[in-house]
PyMOL Python script that loads the backbone (N, CA, C, O; Angstrom):
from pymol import cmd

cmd.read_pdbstr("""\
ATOM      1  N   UNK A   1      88.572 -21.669  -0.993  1.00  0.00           N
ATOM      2  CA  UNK A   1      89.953 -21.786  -1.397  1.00  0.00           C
ATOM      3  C   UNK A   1      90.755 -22.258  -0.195  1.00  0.00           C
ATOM      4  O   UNK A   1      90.530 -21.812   0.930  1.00  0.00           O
ATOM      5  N   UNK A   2      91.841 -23.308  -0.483  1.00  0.00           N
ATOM      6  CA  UNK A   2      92.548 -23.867   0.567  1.00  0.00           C
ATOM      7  C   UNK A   2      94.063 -23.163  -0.009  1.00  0.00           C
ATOM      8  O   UNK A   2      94.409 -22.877  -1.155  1.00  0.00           O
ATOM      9  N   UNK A   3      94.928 -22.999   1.579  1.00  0.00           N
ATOM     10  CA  UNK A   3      95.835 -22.694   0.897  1.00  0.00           C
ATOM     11  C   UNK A   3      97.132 -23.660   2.052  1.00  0.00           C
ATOM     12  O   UNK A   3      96.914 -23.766   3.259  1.00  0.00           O
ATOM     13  N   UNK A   4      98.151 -24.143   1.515  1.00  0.00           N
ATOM     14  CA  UNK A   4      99.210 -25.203   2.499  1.00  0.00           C
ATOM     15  C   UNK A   4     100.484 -24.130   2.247  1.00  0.00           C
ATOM     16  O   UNK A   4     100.495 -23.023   1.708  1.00  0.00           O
ATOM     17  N   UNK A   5     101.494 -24.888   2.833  1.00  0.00           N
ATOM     18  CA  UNK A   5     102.679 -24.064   3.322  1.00  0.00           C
ATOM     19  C   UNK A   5     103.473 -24.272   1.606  1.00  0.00           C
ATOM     20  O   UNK A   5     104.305 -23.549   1.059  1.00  0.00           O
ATOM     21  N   UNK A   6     102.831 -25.509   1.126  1.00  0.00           N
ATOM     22  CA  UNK A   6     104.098 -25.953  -0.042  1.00  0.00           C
ATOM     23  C   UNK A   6     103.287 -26.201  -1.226  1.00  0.00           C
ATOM     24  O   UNK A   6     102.059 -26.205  -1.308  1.00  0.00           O
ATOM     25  N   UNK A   7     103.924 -26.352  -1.887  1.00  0.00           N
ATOM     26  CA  UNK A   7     103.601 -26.725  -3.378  1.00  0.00           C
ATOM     27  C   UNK A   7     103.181 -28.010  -4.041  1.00  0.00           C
ATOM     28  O   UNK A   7     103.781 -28.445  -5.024  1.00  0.00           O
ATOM     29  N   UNK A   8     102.147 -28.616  -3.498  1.00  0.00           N
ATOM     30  CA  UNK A   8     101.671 -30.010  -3.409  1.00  0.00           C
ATOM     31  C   UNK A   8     102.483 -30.870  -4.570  1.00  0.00           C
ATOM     32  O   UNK A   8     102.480 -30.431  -5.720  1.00  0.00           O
ATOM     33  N   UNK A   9     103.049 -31.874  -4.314  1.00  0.00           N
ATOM     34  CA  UNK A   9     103.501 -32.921  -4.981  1.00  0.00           C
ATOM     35  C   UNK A   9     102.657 -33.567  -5.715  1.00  0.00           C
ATOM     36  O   UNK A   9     101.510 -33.599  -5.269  1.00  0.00           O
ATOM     37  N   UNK A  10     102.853 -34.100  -6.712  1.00  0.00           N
ATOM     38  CA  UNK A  10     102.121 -34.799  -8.020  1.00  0.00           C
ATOM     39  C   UNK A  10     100.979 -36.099  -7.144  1.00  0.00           C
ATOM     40  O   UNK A  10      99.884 -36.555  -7.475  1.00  0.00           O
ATOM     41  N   UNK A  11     101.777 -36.329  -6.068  1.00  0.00           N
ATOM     42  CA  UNK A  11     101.120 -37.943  -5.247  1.00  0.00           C
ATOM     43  C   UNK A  11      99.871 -37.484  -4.253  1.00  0.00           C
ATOM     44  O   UNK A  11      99.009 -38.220  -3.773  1.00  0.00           O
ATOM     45  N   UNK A  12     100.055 -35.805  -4.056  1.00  0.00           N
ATOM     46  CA  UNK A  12      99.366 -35.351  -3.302  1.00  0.00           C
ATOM     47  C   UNK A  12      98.096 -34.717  -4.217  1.00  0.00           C
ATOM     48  O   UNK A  12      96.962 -34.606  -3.751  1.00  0.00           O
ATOM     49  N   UNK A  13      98.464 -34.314  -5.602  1.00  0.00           N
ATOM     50  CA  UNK A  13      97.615 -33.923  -6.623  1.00  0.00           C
ATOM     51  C   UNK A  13      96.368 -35.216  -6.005  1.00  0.00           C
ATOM     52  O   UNK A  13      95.231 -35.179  -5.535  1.00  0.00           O
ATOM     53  N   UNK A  14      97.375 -36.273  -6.342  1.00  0.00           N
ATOM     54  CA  UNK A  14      96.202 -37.291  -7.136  1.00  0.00           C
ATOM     55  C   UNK A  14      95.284 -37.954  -5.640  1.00  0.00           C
ATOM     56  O   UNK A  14      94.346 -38.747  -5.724  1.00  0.00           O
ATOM     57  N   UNK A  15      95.821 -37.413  -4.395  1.00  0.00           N
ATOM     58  CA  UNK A  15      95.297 -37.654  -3.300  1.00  0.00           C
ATOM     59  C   UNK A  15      94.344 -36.480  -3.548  1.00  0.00           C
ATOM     60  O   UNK A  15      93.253 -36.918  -3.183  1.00  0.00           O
ATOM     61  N   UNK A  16      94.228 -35.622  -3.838  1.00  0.00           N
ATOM     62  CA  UNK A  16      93.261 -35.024  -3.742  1.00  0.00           C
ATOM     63  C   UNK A  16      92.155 -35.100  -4.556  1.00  0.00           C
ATOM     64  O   UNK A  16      91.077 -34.792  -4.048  1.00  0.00           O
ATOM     65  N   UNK A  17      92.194 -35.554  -6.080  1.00  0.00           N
ATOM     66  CA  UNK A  17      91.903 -35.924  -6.768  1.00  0.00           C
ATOM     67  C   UNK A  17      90.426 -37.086  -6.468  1.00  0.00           C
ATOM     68  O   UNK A  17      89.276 -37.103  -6.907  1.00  0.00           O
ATOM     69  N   UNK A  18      91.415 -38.201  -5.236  1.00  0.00           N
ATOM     70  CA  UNK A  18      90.553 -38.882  -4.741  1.00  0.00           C
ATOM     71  C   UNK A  18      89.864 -38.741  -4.112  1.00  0.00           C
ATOM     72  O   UNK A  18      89.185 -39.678  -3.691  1.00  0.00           O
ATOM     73  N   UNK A  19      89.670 -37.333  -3.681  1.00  0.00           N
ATOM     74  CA  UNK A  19      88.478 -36.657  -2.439  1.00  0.00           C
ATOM     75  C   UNK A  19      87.442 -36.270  -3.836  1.00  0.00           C
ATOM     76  O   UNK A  19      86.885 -35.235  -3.470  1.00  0.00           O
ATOM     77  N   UNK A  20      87.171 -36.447  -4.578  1.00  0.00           N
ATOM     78  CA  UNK A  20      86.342 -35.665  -5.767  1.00  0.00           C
ATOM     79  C   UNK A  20      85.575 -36.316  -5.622  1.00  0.00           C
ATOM     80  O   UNK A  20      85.826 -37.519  -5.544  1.00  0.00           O
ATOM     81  N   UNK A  21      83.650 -35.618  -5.466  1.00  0.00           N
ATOM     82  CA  UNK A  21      83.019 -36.830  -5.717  1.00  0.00           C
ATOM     83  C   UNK A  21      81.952 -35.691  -6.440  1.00  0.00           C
ATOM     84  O   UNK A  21      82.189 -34.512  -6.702  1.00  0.00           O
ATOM     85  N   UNK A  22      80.888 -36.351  -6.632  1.00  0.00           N
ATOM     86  CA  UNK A  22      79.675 -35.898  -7.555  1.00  0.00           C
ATOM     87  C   UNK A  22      79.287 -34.236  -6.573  1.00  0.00           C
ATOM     88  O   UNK A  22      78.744 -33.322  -7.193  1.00  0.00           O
ATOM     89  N   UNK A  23      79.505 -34.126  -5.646  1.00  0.00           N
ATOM     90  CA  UNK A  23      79.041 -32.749  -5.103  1.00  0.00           C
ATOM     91  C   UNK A  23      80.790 -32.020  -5.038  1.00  0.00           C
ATOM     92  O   UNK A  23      80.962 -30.838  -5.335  1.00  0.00           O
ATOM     93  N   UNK A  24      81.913 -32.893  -4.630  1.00  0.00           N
ATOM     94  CA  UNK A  24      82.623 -31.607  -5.062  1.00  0.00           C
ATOM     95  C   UNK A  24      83.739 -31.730  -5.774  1.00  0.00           C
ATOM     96  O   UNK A  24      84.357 -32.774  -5.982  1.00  0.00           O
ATOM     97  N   UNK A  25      84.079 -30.315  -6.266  1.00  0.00           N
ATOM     98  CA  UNK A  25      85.384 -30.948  -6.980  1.00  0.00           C
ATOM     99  C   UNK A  25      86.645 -29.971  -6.716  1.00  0.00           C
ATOM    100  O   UNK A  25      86.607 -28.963  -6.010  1.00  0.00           O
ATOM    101  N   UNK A  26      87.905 -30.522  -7.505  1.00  0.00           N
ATOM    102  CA  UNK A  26      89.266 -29.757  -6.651  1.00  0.00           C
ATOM    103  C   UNK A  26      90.285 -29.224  -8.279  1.00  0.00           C
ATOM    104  O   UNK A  26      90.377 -29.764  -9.382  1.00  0.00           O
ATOM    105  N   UNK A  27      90.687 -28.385  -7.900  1.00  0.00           N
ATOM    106  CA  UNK A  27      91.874 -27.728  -9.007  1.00  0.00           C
ATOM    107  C   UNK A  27      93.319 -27.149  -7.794  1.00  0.00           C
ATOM    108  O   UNK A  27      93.578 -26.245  -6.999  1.00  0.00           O
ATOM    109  N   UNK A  28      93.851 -28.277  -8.318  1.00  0.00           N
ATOM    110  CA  UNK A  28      95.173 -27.171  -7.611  1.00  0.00           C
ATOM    111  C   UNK A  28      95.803 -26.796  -8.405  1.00  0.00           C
ATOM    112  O   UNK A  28      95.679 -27.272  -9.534  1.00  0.00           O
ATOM    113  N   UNK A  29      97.110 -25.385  -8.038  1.00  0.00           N
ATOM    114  CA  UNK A  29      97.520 -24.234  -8.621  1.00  0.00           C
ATOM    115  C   UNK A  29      98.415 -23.977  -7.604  1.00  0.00           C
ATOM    116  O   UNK A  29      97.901 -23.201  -6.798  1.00  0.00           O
ATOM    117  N   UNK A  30      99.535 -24.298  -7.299  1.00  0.00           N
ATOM    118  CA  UNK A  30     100.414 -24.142  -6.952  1.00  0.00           C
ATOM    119  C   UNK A  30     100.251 -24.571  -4.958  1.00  0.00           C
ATOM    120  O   UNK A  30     100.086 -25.713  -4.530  1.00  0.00           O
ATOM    121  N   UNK A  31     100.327 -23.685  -4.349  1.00  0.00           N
ATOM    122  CA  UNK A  31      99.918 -23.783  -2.798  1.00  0.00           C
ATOM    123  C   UNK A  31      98.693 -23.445  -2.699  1.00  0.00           C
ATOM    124  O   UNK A  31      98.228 -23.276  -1.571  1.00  0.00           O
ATOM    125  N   UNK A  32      97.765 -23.241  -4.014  1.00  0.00           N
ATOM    126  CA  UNK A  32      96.615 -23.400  -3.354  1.00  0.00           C
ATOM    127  C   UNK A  32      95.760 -24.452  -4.162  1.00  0.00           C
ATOM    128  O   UNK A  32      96.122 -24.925  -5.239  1.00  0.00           O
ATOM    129  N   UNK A  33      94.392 -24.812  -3.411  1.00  0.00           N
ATOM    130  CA  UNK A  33      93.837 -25.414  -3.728  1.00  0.00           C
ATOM    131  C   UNK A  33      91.744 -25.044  -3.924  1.00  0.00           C
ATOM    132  O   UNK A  33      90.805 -25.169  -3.139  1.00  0.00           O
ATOM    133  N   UNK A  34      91.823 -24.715  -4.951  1.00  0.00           N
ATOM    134  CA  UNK A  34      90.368 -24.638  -4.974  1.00  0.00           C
ATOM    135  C   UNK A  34      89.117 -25.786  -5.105  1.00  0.00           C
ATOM    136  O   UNK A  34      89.192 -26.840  -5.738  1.00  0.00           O
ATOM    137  N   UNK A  35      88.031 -25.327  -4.388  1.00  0.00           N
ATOM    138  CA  UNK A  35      87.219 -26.061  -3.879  1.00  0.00           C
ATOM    139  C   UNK A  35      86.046 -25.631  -4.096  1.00  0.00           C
ATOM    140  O   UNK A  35      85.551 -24.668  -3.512  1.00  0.00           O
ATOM    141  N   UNK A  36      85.220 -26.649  -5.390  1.00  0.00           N
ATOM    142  CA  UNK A  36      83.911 -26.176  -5.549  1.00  0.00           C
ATOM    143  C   UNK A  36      83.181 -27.553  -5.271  1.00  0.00           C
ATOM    144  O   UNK A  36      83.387 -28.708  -5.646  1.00  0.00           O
ATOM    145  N   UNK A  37      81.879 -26.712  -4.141  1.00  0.00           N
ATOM    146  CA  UNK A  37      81.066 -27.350  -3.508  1.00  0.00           C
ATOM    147  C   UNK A  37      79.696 -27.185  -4.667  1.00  0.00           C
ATOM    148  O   UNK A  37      79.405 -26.126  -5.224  1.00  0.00           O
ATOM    149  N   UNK A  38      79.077 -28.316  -4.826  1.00  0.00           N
ATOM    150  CA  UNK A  38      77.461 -27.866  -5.419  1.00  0.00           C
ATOM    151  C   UNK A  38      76.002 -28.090  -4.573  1.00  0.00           C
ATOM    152  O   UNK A  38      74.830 -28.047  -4.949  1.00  0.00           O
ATOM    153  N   UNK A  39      76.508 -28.300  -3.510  1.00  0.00           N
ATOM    154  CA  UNK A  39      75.513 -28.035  -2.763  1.00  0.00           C
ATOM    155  C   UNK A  39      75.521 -27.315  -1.847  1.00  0.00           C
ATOM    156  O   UNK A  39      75.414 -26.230  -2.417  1.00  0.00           O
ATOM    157  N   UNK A  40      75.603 -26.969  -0.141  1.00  0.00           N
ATOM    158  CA  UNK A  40      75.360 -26.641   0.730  1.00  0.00           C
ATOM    159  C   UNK A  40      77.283 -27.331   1.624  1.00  0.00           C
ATOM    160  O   UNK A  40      77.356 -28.523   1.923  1.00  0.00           O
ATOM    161  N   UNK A  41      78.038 -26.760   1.785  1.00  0.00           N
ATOM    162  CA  UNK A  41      79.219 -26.794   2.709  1.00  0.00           C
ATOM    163  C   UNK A  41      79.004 -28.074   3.274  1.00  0.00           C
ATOM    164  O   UNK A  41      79.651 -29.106   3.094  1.00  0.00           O
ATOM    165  N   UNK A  42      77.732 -27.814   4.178  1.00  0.00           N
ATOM    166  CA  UNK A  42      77.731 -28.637   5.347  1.00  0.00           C
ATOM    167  C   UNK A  42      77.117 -29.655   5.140  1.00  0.00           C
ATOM    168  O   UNK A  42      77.051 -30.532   6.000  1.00  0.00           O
ATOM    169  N   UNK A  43      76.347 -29.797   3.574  1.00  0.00           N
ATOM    170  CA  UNK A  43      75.858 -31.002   3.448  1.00  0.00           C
ATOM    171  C   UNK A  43      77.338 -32.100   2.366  1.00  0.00           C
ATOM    172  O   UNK A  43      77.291 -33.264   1.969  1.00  0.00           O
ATOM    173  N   UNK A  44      78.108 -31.371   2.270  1.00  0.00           N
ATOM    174  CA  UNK A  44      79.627 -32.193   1.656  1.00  0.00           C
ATOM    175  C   UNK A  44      80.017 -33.325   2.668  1.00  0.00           C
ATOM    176  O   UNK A  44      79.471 -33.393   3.770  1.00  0.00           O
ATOM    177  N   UNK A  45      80.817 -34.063   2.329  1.00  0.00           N
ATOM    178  CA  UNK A  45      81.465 -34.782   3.232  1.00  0.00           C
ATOM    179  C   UNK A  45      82.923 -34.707   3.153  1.00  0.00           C
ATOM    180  O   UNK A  45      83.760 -35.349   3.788  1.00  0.00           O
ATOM    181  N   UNK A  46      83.094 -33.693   2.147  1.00  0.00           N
ATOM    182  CA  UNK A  46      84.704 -33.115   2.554  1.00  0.00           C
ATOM    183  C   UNK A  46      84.716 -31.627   3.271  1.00  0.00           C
ATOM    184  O   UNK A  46      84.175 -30.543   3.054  1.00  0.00           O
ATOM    185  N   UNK A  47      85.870 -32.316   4.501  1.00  0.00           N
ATOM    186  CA  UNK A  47      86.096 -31.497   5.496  1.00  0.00           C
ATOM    187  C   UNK A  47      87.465 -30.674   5.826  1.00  0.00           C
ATOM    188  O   UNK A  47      88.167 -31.607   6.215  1.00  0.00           O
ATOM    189  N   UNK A  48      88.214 -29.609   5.906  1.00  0.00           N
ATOM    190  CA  UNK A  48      89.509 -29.424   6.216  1.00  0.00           C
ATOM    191  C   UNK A  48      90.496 -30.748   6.947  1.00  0.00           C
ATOM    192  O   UNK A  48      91.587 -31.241   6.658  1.00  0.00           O
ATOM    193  N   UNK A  49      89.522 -30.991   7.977  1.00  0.00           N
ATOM    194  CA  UNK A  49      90.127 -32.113   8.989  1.00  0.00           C
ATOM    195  C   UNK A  49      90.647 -33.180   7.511  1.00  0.00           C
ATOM    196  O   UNK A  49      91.784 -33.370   7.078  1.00  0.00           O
ATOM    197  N   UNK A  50      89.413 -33.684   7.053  1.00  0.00           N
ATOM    198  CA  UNK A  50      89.795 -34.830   6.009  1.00  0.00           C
ATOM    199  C   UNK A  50      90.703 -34.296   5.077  1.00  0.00           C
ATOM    200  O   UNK A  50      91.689 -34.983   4.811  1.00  0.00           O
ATOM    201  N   UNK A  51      90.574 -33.280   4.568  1.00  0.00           N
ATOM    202  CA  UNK A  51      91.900 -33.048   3.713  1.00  0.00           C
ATOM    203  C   UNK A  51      93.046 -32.770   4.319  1.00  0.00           C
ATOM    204  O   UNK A  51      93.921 -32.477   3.504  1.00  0.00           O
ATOM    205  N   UNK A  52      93.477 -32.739   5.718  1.00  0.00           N
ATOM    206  CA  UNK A  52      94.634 -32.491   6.098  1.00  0.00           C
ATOM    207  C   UNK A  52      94.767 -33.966   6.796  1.00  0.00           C
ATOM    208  O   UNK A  52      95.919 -33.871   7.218  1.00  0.00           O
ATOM    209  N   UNK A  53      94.359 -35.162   7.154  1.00  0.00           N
ATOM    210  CA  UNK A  53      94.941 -36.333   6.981  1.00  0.00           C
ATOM    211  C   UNK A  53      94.823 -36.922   5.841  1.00  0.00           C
ATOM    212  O   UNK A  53      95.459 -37.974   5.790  1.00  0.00           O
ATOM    213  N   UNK A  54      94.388 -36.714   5.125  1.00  0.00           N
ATOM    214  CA  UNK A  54      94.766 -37.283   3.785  1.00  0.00           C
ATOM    215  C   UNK A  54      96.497 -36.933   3.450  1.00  0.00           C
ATOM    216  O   UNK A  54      97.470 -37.674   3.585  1.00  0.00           O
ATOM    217  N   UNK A  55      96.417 -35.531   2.976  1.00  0.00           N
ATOM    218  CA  UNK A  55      97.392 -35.203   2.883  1.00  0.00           C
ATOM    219  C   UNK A  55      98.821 -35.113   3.661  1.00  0.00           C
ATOM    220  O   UNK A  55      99.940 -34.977   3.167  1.00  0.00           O
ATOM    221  N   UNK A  56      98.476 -35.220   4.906  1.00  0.00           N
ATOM    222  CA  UNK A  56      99.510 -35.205   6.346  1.00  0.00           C
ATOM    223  C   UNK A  56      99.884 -33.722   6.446  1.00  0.00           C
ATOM    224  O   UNK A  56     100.769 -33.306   7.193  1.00  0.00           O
ATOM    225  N   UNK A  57      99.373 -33.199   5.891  1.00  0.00           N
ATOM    226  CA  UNK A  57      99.686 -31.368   6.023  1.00  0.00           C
ATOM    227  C   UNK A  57      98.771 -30.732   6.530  1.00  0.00           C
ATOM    228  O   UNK A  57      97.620 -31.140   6.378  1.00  0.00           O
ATOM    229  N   UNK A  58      99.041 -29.519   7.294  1.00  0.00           N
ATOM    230  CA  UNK A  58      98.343 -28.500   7.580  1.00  0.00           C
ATOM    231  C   UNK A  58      97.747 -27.481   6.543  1.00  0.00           C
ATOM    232  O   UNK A  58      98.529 -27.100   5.672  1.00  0.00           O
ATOM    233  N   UNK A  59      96.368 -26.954   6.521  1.00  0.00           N
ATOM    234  CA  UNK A  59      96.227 -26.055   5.397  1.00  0.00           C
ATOM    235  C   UNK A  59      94.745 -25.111   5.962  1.00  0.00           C
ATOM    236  O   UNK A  59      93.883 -25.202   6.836  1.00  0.00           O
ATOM    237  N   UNK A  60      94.903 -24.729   5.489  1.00  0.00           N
ATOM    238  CA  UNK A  60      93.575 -23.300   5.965  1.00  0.00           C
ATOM    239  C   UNK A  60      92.382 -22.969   5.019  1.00  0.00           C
ATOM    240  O   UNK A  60      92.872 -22.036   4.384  1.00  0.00           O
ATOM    241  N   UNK A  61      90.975 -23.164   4.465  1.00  0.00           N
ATOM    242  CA  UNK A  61      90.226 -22.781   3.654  1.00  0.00           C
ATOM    243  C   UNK A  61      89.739 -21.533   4.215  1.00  0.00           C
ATOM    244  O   UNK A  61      89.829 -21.250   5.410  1.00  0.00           O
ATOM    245  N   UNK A  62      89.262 -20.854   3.394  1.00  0.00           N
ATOM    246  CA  UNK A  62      88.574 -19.580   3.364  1.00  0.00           C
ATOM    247  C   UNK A  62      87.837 -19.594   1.975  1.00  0.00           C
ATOM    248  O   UNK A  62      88.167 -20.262   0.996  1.00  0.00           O
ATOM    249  N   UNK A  63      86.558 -18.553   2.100  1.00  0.00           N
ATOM    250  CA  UNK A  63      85.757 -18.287   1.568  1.00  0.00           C
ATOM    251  C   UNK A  63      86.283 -17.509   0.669  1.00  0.00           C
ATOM    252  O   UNK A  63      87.436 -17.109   0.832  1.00  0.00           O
ATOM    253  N   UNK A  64      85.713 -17.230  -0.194  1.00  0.00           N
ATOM    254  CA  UNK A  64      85.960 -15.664  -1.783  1.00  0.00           C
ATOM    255  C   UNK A  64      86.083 -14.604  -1.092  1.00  0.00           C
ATOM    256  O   UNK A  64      87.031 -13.827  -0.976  1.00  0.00           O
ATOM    257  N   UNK A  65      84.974 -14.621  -0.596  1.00  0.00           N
ATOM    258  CA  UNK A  65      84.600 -13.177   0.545  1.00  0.00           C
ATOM    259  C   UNK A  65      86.091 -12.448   1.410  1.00  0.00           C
ATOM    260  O   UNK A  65      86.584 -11.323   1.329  1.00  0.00           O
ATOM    261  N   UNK A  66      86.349 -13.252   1.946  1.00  0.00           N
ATOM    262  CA  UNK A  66      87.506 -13.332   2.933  1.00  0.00           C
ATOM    263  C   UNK A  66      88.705 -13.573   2.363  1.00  0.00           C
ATOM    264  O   UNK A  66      89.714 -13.522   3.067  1.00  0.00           O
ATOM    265  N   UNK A  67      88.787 -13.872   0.999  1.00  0.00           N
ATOM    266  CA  UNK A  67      90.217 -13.970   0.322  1.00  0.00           C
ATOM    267  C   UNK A  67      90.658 -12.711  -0.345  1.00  0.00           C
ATOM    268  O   UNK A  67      91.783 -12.270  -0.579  1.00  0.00           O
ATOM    269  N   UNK A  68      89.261 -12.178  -0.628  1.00  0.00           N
ATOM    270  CA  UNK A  68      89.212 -10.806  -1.587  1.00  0.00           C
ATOM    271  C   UNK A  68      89.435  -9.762  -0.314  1.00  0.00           C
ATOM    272  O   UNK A  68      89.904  -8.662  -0.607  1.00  0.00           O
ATOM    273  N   UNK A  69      89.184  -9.985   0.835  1.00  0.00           N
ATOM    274  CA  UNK A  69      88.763  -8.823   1.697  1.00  0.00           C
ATOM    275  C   UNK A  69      90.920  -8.989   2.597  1.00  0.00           C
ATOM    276  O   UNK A  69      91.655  -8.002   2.622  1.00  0.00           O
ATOM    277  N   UNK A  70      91.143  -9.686   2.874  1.00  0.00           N
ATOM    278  CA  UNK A  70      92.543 -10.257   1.908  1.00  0.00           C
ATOM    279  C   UNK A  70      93.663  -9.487   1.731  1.00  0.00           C
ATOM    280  O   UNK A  70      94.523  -8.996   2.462  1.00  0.00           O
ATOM    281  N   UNK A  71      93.426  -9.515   0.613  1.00  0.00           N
ATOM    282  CA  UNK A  71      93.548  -9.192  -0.685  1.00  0.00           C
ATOM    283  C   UNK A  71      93.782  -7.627  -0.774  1.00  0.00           C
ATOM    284  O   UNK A  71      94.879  -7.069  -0.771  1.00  0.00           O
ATOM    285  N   UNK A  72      92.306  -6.920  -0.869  1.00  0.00           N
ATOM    286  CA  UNK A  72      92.282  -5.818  -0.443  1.00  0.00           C
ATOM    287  C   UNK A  72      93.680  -4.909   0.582  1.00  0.00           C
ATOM    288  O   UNK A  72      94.373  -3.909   0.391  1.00  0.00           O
ATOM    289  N   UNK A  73      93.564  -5.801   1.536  1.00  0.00           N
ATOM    290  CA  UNK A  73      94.565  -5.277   3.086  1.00  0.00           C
ATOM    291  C   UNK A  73      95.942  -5.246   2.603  1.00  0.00           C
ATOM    292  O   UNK A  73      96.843  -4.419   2.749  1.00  0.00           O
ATOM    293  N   UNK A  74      95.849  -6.692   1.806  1.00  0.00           N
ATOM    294  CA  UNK A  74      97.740  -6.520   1.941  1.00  0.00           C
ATOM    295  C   UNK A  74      97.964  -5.372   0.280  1.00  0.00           C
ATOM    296  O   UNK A  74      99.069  -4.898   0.014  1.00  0.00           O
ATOM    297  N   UNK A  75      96.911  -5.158  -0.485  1.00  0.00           N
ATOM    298  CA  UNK A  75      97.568  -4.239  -1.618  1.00  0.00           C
ATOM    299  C   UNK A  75      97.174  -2.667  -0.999  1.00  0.00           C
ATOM    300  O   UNK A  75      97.713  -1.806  -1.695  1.00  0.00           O
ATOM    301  N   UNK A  76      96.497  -2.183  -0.047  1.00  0.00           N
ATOM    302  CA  UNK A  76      96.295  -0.972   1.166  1.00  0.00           C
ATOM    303  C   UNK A  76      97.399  -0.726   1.632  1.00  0.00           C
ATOM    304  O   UNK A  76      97.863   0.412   1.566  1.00  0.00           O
ATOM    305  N   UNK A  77      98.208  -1.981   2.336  1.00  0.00           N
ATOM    306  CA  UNK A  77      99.637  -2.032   3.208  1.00  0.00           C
ATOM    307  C   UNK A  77     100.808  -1.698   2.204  1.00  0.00           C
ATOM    308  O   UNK A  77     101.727  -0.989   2.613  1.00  0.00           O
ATOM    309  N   UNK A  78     100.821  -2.195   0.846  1.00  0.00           N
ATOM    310  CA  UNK A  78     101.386  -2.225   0.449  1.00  0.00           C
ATOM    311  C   UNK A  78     101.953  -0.868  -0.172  1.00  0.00           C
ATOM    312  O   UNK A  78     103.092  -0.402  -0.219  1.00  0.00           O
ATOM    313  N   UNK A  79     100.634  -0.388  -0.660  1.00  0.00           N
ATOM    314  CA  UNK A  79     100.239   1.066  -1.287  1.00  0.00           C
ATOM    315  C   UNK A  79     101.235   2.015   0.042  1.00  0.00           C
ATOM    316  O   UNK A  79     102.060   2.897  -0.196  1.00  0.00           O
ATOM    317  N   UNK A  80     100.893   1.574   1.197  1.00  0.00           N
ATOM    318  CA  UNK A  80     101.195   2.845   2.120  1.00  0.00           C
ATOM    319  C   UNK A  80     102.770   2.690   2.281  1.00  0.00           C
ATOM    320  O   UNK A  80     103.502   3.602   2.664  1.00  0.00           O
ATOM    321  N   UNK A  81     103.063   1.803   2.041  1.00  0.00           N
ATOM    322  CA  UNK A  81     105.458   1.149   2.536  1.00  0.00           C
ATOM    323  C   UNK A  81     105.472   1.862   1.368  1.00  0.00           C
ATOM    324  O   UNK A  81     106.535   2.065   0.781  1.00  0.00           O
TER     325      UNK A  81
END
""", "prot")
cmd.dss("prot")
cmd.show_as("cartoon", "prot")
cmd.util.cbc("prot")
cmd.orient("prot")
């Protein structure tokens, strides 16, 4: 899962759109952007680097693992305010 500061624009949809190829594919949903790989990460040829000049934005991926674990912290923090 990728996530940017903003709410990707329709021009940026379809830029991403154009990163899609037979191993991966993209759904965005507001500031974020999900990312399914079908093979192996490192055998993709989409990279954070490449999706952030494509786009001209900064953005951060993380794993399930690490979104859920997350996740977890800020509804813990939240529980305790």
């Amino acid at each position: 899962m990728g996530l940017v500061a903003a709410a990707l624009s329709p021009a940026a949809r379809r830029a991403i759109d154009g990163l899609a190829s037979d191993v991966d594919a993209f759904h965005v949903k507001g500031r974020e952007v999900y990312w399914l790989c079908q093979q192996k990460q490192s055998d993709s040829k989409f990279s954070n680097a490449i999706f952030e000049r494509t786009l001209k934005t900064r953005s951060t991926f993380r794993g399930a693992k690490t979104m859920t674990r997350l996740a977890e912290r800020l509804t813990a923090a939240k529980t305790r305010n």
